[in-house]
matplotlib code that plots the C-alpha trace (Angstrom):
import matplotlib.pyplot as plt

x = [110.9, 110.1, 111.7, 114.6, 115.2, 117.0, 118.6, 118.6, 122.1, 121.5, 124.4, 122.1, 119.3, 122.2, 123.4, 120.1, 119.3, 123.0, 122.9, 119.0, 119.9, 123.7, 122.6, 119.9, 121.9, 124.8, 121.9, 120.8, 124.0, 123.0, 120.1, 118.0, 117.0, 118.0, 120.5, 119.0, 116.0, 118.6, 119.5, 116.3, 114.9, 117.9, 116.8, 113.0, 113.5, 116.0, 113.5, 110.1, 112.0, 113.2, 110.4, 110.1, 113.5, 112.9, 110.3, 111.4, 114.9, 112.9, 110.4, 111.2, 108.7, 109.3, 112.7, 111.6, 109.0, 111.8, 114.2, 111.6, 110.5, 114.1, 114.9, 112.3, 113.5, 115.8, 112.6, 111.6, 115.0, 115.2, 111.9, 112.7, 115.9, 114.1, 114.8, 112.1, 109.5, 110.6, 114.5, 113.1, 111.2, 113.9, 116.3, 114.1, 113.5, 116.8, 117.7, 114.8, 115.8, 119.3, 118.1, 115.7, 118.3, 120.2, 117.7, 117.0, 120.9, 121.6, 118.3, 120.0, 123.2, 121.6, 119.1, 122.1, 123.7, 119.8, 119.2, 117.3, 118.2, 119.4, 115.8, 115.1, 118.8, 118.0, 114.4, 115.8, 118.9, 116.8, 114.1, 116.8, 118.4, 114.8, 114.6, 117.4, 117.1, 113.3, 114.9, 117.5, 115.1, 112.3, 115.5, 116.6, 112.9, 112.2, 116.2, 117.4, 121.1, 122.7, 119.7, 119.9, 123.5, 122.4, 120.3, 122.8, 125.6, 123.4, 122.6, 126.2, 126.5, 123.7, 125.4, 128.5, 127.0, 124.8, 128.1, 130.1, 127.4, 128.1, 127.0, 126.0, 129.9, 130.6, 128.3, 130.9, 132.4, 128.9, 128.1, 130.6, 130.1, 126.5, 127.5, 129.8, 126.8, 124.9, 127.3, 128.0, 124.1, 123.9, 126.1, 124.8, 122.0, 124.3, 126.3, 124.4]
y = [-115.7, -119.2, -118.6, -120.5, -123.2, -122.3, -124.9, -124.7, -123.0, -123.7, -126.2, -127.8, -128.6, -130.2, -132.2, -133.3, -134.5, -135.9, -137.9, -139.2, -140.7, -141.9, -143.3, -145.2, -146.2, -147.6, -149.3, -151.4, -151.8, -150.3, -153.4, -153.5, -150.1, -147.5, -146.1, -144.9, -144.1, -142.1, -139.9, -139.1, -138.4, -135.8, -134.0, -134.5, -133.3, -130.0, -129.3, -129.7, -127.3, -124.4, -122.3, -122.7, -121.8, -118.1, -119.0, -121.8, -119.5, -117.3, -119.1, -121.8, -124.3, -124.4, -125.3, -128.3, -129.4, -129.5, -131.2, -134.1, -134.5, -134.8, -137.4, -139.1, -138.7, -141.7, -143.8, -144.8, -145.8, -148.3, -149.3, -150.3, -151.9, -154.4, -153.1, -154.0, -151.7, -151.3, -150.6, -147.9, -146.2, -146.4, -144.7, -142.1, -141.0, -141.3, -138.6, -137.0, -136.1, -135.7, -133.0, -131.3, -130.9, -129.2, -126.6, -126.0, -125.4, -123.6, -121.3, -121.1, -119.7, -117.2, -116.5, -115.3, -112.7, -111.1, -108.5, -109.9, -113.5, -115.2, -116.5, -117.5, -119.5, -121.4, -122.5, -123.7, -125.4, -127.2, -128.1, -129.7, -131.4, -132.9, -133.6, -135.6, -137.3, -138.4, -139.9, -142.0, -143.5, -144.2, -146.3, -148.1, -148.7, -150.4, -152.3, -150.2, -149.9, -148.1, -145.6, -145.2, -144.4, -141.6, -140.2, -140.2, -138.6, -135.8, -135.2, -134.7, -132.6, -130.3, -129.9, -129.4, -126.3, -125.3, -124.7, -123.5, -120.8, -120.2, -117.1, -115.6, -115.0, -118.7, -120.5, -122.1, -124.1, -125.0, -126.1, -128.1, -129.7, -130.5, -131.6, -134.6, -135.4, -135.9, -138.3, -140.1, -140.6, -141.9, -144.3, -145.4, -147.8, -149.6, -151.0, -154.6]
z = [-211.4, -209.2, -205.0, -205.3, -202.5, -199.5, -197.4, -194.0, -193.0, -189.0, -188.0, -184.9, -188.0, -190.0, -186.9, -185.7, -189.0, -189.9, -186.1, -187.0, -190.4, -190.0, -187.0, -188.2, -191.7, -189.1, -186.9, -190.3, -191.3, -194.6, -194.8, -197.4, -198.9, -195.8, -197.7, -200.8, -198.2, -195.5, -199.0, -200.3, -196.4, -196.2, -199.0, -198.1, -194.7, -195.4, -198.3, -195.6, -193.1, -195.1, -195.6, -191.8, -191.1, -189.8, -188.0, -186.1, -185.2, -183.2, -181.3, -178.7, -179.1, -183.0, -182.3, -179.8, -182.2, -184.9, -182.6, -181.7, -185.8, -186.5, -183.7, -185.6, -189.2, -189.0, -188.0, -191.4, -192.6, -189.5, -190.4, -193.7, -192.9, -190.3, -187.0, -184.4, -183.7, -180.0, -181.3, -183.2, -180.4, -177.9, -180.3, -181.3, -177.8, -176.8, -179.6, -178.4, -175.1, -176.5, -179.0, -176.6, -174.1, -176.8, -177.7, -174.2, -173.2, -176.8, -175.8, -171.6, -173.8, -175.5, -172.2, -170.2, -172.7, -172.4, -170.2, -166.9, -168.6, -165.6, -164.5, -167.8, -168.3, -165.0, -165.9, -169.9, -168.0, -164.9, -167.9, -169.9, -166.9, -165.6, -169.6, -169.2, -165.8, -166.4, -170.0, -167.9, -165.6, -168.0, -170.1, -166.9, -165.8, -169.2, -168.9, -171.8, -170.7, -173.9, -174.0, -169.8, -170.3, -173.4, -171.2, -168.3, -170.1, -172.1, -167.9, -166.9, -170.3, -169.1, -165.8, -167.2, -169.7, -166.4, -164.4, -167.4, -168.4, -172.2, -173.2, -176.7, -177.4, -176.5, -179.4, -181.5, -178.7, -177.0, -180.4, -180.8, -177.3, -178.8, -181.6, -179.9, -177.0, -180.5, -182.2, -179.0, -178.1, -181.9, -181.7, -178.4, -179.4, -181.9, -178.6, -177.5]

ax = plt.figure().add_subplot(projection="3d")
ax.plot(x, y, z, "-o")
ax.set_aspect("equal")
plt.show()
């Protein structure tokens, strides 16, 4: 009997993914082919990932590798709906250091309910801040505005989860909290 398919069932994958491709669908304003492109890239990209899935749950820089390649996956539907090359870029890195700054603080959560994990939460949450901060000044250096601001607010966000300290027990919320510092840096680079 053929292994059936599993989608991944990880809500940061689906968000990731859903931020990536809405965005860059709403970016083209549906131009040309993204659409149909944006479809088909959902179900390449969940079907790419889920033999991965395990893996990538327990190891750290799996789940920063999958968080870049999915701040990327909305590349090819801007791409094909005529956005410039240097549009592209910016809003794939802006993603990017949204969606690293996510693992990292998701990773801090679960680092502090660990025995000892109080070291390790303070390296994952000053790695996500400097993330963020080094994002914010690369975007003003290059006169970026709506990506420097991305990058400015996922910094405040990271401060804000650095003071708050979710733990293990506090996952739904804090994912929630990502899930909105995702939408909002998404819709970011459609502002002028």
């Amino acid at each position: 009997m053929p292994a059936t398919l599993q989608l991944p069932k990880e809500h940061g994958f689906w968000v990731m993914l859903g931020t990536s491709l809405c965005g860059a669908v709403l970016r083209t304003r549906g131009a040309g082919f993204a659409m149909a492109l944006a479809v088909l890239s959902v179900l390449v990209v969940a079907a790419s990932f889920a033999p991965f899935r395990r893996r990538v749950r327990r190891e750290g820089v799996l789940q920063l590798g999958t968080a870049v390649g999915l701040a990327f996956a909305g590349a090819p539907v801007e791409a094909a709906g005529g956005l410039s090359g240097a549009s592209i870029v910016a809003g794939a890195l802006l993603r990017t250091v949204v969606f690293v700054a996510s693992v990292c603080v998701a990773r801090a959560a679960l680092a502090t309910s660990a025995k000892n994990g109080r070291a390790r939460s303070a390296v994952l949450y000053l790695a996500a801040a400097a993330n963020a901060l080094a994002g914010a000044t690369w975007f003003s250096a290059g006169q970026r505005p709506s990506e420097a601001l991305g990058a400015a607010l996922t910094f405040g966000a990271v401060l804000l989860c650095a003071w708050w300290r979710p733990t293990a027990k506090d996952l739904k919320p804090l994912g929630l909290y990502l899930t909105g510092l995702a939408i909002v840096a998404g819709v970011l680079p459609l502002l002028p």
